[in-house]
C-alpha positions, -999 to 999 in steps of 0.1 A, spaced: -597 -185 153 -590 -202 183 -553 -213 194 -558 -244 178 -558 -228 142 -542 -212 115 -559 -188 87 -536 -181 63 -534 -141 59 -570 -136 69 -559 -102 81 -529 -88 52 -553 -89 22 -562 -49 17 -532 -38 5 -535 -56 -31 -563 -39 -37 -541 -7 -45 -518 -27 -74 -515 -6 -104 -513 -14 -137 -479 -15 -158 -475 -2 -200 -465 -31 -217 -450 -28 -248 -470 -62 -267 -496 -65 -293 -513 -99 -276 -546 -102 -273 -569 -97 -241 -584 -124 -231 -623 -121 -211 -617 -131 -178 -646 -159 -163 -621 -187 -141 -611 -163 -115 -647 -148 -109 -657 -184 -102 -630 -195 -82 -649 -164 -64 -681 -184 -62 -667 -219 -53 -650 -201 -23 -683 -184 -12 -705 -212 -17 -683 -236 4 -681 -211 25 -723 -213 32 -721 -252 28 -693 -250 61 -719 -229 82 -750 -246 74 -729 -279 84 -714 -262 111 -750 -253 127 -737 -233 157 -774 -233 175 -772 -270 179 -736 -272 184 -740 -246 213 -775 -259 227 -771 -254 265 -741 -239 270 -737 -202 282 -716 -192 249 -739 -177 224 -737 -176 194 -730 -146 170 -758 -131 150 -784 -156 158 -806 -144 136 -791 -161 107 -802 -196 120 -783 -223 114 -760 -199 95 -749 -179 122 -711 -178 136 -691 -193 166 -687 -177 197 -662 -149 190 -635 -159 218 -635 -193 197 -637 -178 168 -631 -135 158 -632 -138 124 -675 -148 125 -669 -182 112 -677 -222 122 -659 -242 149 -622 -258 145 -639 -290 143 -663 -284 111 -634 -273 94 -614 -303 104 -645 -322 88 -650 -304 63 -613 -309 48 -588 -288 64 -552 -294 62 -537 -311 92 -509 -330 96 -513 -365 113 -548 -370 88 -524 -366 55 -494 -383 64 -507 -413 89 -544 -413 78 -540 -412 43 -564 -382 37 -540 -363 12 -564 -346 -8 -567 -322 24 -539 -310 8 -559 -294 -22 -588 -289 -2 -578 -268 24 -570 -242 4 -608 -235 -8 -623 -233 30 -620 -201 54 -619 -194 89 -646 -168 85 -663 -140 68 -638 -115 72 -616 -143 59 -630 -151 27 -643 -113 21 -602 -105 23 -592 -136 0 -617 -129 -24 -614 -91 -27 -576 -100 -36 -584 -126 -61 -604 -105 -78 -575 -74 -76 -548 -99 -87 -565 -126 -106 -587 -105 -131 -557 -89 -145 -537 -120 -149 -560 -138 -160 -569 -113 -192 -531 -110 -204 -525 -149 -199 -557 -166 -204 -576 -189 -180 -557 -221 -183 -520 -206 -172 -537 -188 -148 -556 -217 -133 -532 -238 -133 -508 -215 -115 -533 -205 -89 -539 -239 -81 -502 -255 -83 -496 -225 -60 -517 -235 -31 -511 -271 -34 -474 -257 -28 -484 -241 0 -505 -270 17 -470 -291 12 -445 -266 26 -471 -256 56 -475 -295 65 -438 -298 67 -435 -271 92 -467 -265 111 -479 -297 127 -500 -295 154 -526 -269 140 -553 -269 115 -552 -245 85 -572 -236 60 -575 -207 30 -565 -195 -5 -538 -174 6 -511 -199 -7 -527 -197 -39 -526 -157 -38 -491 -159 -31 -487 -177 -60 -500 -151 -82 -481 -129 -68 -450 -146 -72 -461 -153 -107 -468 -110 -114 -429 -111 -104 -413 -136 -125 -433 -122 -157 -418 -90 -148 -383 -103 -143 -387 -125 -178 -408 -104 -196 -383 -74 -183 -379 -59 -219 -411 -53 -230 -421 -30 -196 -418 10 -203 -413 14 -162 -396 -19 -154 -382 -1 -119 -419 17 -109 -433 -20 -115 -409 -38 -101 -403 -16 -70 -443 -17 -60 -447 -55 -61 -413 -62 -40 -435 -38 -15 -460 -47 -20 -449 -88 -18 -431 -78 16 -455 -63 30 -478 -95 30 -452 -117 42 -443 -93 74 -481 -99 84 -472 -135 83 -451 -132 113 -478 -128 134 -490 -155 154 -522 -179 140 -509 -164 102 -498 -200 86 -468 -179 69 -453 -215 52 -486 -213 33 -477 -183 19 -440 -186 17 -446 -221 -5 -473 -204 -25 -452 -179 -38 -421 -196 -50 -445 -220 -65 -460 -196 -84 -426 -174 -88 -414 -202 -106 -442 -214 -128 -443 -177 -138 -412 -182 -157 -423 -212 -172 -459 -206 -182 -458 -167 -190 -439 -158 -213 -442 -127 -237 -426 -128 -269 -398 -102 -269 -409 -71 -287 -413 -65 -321 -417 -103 -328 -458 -99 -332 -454 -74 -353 -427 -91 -376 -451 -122 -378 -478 -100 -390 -464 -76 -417 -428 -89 -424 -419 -57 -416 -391 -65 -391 -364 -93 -402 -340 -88 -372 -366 -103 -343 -361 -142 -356 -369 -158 -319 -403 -154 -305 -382 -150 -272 -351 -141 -258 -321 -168 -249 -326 -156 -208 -360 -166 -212 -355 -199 -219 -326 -204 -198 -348 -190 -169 -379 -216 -183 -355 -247 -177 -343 -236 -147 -379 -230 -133 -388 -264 -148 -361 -280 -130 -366 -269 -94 -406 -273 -99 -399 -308 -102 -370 -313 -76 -386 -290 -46 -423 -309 -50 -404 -343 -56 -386 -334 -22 -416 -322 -5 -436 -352 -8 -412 -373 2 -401 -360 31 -437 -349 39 -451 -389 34 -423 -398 57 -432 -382 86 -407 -359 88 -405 -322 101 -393 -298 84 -382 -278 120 -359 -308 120 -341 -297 92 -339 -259 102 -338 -246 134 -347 -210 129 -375 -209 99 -401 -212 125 -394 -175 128 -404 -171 93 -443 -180 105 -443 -163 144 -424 -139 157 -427 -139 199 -430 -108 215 -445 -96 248 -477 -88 231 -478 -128 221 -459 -159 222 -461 -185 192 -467 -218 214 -484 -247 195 -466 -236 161 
C-alpha cells in the first residue's frame, strides 16, 4: 500500500500452509467444518464490494496514472506505486470501514474496530489470509466445533484492532491477520493444556513456536501492522485455555464402558487453574484496553521501545509515520 497504510501480514502468510498434523490421544468426535469456509467467502465478497466501490477508472479519469488491469472495468486495481498489492485506494478503505485511530476514539466510529479486520489491502492480500484460514481454521474448527472456533477467531481480531489502535495512530489498517494470530495462539495453548493427551508433545510444540516466530519476525518490517498480530495472538493464546479443553485421557472411555474408575475429573487440576487464569487477564487486559484506548491515550506513551516490535529501521527502510 502506499505509506499511508498498514496491511497486516499481507506478505508472512505461506509458511502456515506447511502445519502438520499432531496424534492425539482422544476419542471426541470430528466435527464437519462449514464457519471457516465462509468466513472465506465474507472476506472475498467484501473484497469485490471494495473494488466495485473503489472504481479506479473514475477515480483516475484524467490523470496520467493508469490503472492496473483495465480490463476488469470498474474492478480493476490502483496504480501499483499507490498500491503493490493490486488493490483500491487508501481512501475506499477508509470508507469502507478501516481501522483508524482519530475516527474510533474522537468520531465515535468504534465498530471500525470489528470491521477492519474483514477488508484487505489487495488480492495478494486476501489470497495470503485466506489460504491460511483455510490451513489453520479447517483443522480447528473439526476438533473444536464452529462456535469455539468462531468465537475465538473473532475475539482474536477485535484484540488486535484494540492493541494496534493503541500503538499505531496515524495510519489506516486493515485485514484478518489479528484473527489468524489468534488461532495460532489458540493451536498453542491447547497444546500446552491439553499437553497429556499429545504422543509428540515436543515435534508439535517445537514446529508452532517456529512456525509462530517466524510470522511475527515478518512483522518487523515496515507497513506490517505487527500490534495486530501481537494482540491477536495473546487473545487467542488465552481463550485457547479457556474454551479448548480436552478431557484428560482415559476419561471418554471411562464414561462409556465403566471400564476405568481411576479417571474421576473430566480434566486435570492445571487445566483449570490455567482456565481461571486465562479468564482473569481476558477481562483485565480488554477492560484496560478500552479504556485507555477511549481516552485518547497512546500506548508509545507508556513504552518507549515496543514500537520496535512493529518496524525495525534499517538502511533498506526507515519506519516514519508509525
Amino acid at each position: 500500500m502506499a505509506s499511508g497504510d498498514l496491511e497486516r501480514g499481507a506478505k508472512n502468510r505461506g509458511n502456515n500452509s506447511n502445519f502438520p498434523s499432531f496424534h492425539v490421544e482422544t476419542a471426541e468426535k470430528q466435527w464437519t467444518s462449514w464457519l471457516i469456509p465462509m468466513f472465506v467467502v465474507a472476506n472475498i465478497a467484501v473484497f469485490i464490494v471494495v473494488m466495485y466501490v473503489n472504481d479506479c477508472p473514475k477515480r483516475n479519469f484524467g490523470s496520467e496514472r493508469s490503472c492496473v488491469a483495465k480490463f476488469l472495468g470498474r474492478f480493476s486495481f490502483q496504480p501499483l506505486k499507490e498500491n503493490p498489492l493490486f488493490g483500491p485506494s487508501s481512501a475506499t478503505l477508509e470508507k469502507m470501514g478501516a481501522l483508524e485511530w482519530n475516527k474510533v476514539v474522537h468520531g465515535d466510529q468504534g465498530w471500525r474496530l470489528i470491521t477492519c479486520m474483514w477488508l484487505h489491502a489487495g488480492v495478494i492480500h486476501v489470497l495470503a489470509n485466506m489460504l491460511s484460514l483455510v490451513f489453520i481454521g479447517i483443522r480447528l474448527e473439526q476438533q473444536f466445533g464452529f462456535v469455539r472456533v468462531g468465537l475465538i477467531y473473532l475475539v482474536s481480531g477485535f484484540g488486535g484492532s484494540i492493541l494496534s489502535s493503541l500503538f499505531i495512530q496515524r495510519n489506516i489498517s486493515v485485514g484478518a491477520s489479528g484473527a489468524l494470530f489468534g488461532l495460532l495462539g489458540a493451536m498453542l495453548s491447547e497444546l500446552l493444556t491439553n499437553w497429556t493427551i499429545y504422543s509428540n508433545k515436543i515435534a508439535a510444540l517445537l514446529t508452532l513456536v517456529v512456525i509462530i516466530a517466524i510470522n511475527l519476525a515478518v512483522g518487523i518490517l515496515p507497513h506490517v501492522d505487527n500490534f495486530a498480530h501481537i494482540g491477536g495472538f495473546f487473545t487467542g493464546f488465552l481463550l485457547g485455555f479457556v474454551l479448548l479443553l480436552r478431557p484428560q485421557f482415559g476419561w471418554v472411555e471411562s464414561r462409556q464402558f465403566l471400564a476405568d474408575a481411576r479417571v474421576k475429573s473430566k480434566h486435570k487440576a492445571y487445566q483449570y487453574m490455567f482456565l481461571m487464569a486465562a479468564a482473569v487477564l481476558i477481562i483485565a487486559g480488554f477492560t484496560l484496553g478500552l479504556v485507555m484506548l477511549f481516552k485518547g491515550e497512546n500506548g508509545n506513551d507508556h513504552c518507549s521501545w515496543c514500537h520496535y516490535l512493529s518496524c525495525v529501521p534499517t538502511s533498506k527502510w526507515n519506519c516514519e509515520n508509525r
